[in-house]
C-alpha positions as CSV (number, residue, x, y, z in Angstrom):
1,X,158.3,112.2,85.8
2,X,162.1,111.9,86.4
3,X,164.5,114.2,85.3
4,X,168.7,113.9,84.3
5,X,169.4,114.4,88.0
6,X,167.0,112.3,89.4
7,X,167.8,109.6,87.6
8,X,171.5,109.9,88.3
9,X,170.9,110.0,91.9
10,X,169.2,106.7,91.7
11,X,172.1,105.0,89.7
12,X,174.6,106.1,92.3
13,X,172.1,104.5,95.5
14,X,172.0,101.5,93.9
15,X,175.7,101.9,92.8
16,X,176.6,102.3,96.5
17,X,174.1,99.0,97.2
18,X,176.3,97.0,95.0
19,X,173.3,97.2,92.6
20,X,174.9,98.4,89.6
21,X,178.1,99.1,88.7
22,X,179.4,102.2,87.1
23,X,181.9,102.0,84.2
24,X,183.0,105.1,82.0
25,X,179.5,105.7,80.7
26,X,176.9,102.2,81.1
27,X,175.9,100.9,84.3
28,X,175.9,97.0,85.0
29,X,174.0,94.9,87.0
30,X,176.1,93.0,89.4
31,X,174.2,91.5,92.3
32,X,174.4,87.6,92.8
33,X,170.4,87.0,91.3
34,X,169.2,87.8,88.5
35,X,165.9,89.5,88.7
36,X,163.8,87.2,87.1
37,X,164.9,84.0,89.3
38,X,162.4,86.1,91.6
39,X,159.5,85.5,89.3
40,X,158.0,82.7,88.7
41,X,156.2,81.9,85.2
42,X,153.6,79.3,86.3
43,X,152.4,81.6,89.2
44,X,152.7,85.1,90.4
45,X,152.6,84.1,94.3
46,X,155.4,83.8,96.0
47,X,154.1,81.5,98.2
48,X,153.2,78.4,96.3
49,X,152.8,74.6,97.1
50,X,155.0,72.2,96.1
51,X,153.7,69.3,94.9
52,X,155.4,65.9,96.4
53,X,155.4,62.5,94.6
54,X,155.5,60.3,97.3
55,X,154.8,56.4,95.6
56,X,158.2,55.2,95.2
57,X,158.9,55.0,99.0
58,X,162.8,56.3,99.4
59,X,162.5,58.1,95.6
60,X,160.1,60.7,96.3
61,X,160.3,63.7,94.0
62,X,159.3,66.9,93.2
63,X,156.7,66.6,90.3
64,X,154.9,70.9,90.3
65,X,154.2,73.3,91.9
66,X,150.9,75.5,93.0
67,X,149.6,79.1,94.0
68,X,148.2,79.1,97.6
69,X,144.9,80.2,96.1
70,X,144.2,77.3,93.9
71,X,145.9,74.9,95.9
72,X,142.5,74.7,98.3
73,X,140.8,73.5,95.6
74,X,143.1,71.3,93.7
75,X,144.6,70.4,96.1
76,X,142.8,69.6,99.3
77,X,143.0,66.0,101.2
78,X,142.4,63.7,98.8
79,X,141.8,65.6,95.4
80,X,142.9,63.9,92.2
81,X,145.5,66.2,90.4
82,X,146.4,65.7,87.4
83,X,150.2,66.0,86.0
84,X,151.4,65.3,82.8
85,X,148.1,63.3,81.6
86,X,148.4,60.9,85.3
87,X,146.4,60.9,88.2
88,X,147.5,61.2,91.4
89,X,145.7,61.6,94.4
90,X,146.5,63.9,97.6
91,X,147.5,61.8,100.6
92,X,148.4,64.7,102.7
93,X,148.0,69.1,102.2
94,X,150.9,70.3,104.8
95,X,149.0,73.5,104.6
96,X,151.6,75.3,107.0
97,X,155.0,73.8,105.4
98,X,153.5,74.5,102.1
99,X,154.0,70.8,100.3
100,X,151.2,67.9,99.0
101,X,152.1,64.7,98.9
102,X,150.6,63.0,96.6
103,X,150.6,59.5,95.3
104,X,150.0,57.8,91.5
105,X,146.3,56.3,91.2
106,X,144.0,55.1,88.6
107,X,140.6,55.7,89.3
108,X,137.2,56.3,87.1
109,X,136.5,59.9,88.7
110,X,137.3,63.6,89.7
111,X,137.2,65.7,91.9
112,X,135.4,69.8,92.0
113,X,135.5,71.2,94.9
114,X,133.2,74.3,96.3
115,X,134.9,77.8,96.8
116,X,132.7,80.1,99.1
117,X,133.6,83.3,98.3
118,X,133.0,86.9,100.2
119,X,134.1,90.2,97.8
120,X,134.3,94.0,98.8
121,X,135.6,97.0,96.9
122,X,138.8,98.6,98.2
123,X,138.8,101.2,95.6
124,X,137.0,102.1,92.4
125,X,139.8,103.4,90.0
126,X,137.8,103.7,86.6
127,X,133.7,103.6,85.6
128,X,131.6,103.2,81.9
129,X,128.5,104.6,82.2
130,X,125.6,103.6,80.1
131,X,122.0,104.1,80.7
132,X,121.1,101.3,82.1
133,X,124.4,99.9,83.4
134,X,127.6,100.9,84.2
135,X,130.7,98.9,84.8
136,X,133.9,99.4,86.9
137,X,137.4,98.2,87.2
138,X,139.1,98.3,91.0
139,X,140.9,96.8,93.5
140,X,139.6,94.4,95.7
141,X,139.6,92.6,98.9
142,X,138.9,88.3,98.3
143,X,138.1,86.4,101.2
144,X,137.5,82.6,100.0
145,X,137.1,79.6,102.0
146,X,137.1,75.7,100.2
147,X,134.2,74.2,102.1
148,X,133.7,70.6,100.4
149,X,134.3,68.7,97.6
150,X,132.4,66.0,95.4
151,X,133.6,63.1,93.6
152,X,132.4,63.1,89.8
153,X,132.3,59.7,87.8
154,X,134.0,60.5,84.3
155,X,131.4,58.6,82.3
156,X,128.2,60.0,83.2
157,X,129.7,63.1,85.2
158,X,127.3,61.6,88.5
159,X,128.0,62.2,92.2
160,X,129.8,59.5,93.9
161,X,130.7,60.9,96.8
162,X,132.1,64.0,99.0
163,X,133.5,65.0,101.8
164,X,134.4,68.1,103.9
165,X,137.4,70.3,103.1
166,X,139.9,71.4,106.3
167,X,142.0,74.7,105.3
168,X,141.7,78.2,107.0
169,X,140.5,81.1,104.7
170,X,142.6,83.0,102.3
171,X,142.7,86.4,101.6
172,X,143.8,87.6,98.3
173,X,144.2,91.1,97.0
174,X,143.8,91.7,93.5
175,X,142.2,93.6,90.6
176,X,138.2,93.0,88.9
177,X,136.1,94.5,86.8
178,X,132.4,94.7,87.6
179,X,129.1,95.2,85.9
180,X,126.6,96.7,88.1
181,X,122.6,96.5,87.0
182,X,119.9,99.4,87.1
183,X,116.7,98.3,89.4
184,X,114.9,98.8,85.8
185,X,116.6,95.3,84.7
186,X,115.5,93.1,88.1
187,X,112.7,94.9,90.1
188,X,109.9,92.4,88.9
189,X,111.9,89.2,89.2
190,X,111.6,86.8,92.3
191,X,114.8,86.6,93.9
192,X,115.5,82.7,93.0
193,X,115.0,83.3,89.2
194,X,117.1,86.9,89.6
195,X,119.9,84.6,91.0
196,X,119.8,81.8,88.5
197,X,120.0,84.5,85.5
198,X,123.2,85.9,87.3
199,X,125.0,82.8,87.6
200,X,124.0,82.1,84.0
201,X,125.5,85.2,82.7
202,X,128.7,84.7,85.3
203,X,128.5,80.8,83.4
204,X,128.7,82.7,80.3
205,X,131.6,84.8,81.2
206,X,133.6,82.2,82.9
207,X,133.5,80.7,79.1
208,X,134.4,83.8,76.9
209,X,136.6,86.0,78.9
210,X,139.4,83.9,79.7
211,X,139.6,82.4,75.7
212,X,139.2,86.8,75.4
213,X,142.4,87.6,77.1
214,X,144.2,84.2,76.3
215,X,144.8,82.4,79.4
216,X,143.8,79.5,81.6
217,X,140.2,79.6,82.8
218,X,141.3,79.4,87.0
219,X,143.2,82.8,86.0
220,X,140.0,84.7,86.0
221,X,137.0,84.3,88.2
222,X,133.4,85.5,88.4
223,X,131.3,86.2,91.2
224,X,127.7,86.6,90.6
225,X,126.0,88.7,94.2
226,X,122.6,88.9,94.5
227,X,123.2,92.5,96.7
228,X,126.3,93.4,97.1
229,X,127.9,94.7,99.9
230,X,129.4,97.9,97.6
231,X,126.3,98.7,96.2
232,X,122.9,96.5,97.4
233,X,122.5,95.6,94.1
234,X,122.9,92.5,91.9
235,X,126.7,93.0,90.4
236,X,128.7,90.4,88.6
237,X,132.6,90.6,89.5
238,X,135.7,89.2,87.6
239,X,139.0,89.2,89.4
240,X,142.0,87.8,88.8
241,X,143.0,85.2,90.8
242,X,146.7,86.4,91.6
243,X,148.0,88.4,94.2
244,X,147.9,92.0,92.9
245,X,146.0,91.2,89.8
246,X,147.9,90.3,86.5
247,X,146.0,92.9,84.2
248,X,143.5,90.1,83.1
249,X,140.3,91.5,84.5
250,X,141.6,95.2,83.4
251,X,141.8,93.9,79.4
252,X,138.1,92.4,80.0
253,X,136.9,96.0,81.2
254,X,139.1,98.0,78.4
255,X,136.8,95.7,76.0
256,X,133.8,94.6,77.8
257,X,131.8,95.4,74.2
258,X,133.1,92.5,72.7
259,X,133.1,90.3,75.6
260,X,129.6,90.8,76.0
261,X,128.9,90.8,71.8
262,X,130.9,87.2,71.9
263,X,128.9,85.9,75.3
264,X,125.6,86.7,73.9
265,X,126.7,84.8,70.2
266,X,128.0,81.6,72.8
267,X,124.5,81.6,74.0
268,X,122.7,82.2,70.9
269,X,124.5,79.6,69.2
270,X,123.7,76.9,71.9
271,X,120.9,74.0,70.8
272,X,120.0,73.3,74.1
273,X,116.5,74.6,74.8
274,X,116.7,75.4,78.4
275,X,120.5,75.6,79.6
276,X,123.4,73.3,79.5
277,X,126.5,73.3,81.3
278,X,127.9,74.8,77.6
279,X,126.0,78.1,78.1
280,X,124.5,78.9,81.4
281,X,124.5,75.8,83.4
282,X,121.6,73.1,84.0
283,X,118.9,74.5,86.1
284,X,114.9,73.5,86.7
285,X,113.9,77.1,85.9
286,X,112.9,76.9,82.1
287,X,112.7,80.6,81.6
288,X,116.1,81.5,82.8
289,X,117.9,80.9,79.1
290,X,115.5,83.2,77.6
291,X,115.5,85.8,80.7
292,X,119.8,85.6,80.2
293,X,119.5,86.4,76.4
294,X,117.3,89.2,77.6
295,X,119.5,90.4,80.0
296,X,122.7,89.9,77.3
297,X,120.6,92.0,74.3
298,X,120.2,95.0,76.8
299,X,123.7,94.7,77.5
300,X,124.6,94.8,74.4
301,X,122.5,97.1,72.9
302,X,123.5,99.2,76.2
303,X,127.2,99.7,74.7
304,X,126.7,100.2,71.1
């Protein structure tokens, strides 16, 4: 804690930085920005892409802007990005000048493209124990790499094409929570069906956390590992997707027993029989919706 001297001190440093200025008893702020000119409300990288509307030929303009990060994904060699309810596609990602030009199109698809992803604990600042799981919030290290992407038709959502994706690998530093199993929950399961009940459950959360902590469902992403490298066992990891982490992933953890209360109604409350994309995702496995609402009780029950 600061004390009356300390904090003088720091008035007159930043007085003598031409900071602040001291008059009779207030201090004002007098350098040429404003603070929050630094910060930008659509991103908290400082390093973003800006996004070039190049049709017009001699009227080009400036039409958004995006965080590194997402910018491999959305927008890669020719992605369709949407802006203002119009598609454009990407003629060209300047990946080292930081700008997209993009161009107005009208086309019957989208585009999704893949995000390989590598995760490892830096630090482990906070744990909740339960008997037979215990979660964690932390900093951590994100290496992610866009690898390809597919072209979806809009009407029946099938693959038309793909194609590779060109971009060195990011590193992003940033906060997550975690939820790490016991060996009790997974030590009779084959391997495939323990991994197609993680990424249900990761489906599931990709859903209800973000609508949990109110923002845009890129903000937070989760990570399903089969054995991670931090523990060698299977762990589900949300980060925030901003440098330094945005306290997204934090509010998850600080109420992970309603996340999990509301993921396990999302699933309940689903008609489908075997999985959908509104709950865990298609897959050929018809026991995995059952095993996930297994896996969701104990979790539940687990933090009551």
């Amino acid at each position: 804690m600061f004390d009356g001297n300390d904090i003088e001190e720091i008035l007159d440093f930043l007085a003598e930085e031409q900071v602040l200025h001291h008059r009779v008893d207030k201090w004002y702020w007098m350098s040429d920005a404003f603070p929050a000119h630094g910060i930008s409300l659509r991103s908290a990288s400082q390093e973003n892409v800006i996004i070039i509307d190049q049709t017009n030929q001699g009227a080009e303009k400036v039409i958004g802007e995006m965080d590194r990060f997402s910018a491999m994904t959305l927008l890669h060699d020719e992605a369709i990005y949407l802006h203002e309810g119009e598609q454009y596609q990407v003629e060209l990602l300047d990946w080292e000048e930081k700008k997209a030009f993009v161009r107005h199109v009208a086309v019957d698809y989208f585009t999704d493209a893949n995000l390989a992803v590598q995760l490892r604990v830096l630090e482990e600042d906070e744990n909740l124990q339960a008997p037979e799981i215990a979660t964690f919030f932390g900093d951590v290290m994100v290496n992610a790499k866009a690898t390809i992407f597919k072209k979806i038709k809009l009407t029946t959502f099938e693959t038309i094409g793909s194609g590779p994706i060109h971009l060195p690998e990011e590193e992003l530093h940033t906060n997550a929570m975690w939820i790490q199993f016991s060996p009790k929950w997974y030590e009779s399961y084959s391997e495939k069906r323990l991994d197609a009940v993680l990424s249900g459950i990761a489906q599931l959360l990709q859903h209800i956390a973000p609508v949990f902590v109110m923002c845009d469902q890129r903000d937070l992403h989760v990570v399903p590992q089969l054995k991670s490298d931090h523990n060698n066992c299977p762990t589900i990891f949300i980060y925030d997707r901003y440098p330094g982490g945005i306290g997204l992933a934090k509010e998850v953890f600080n109420n992970f027993r309603t996340v999990i209360r509301q993921t396990a109604d999302l699933l309940n409350n689903c008609r489908c029989s075997t999985g959908c994309p509104a709950c865990i995702g298609t897959t050929d496995d018809d026991k995995v919706k059952q095993l996930v609402e297994q896996f969701l009780a104990l979790l539940t029950s687990g933090y009551e």
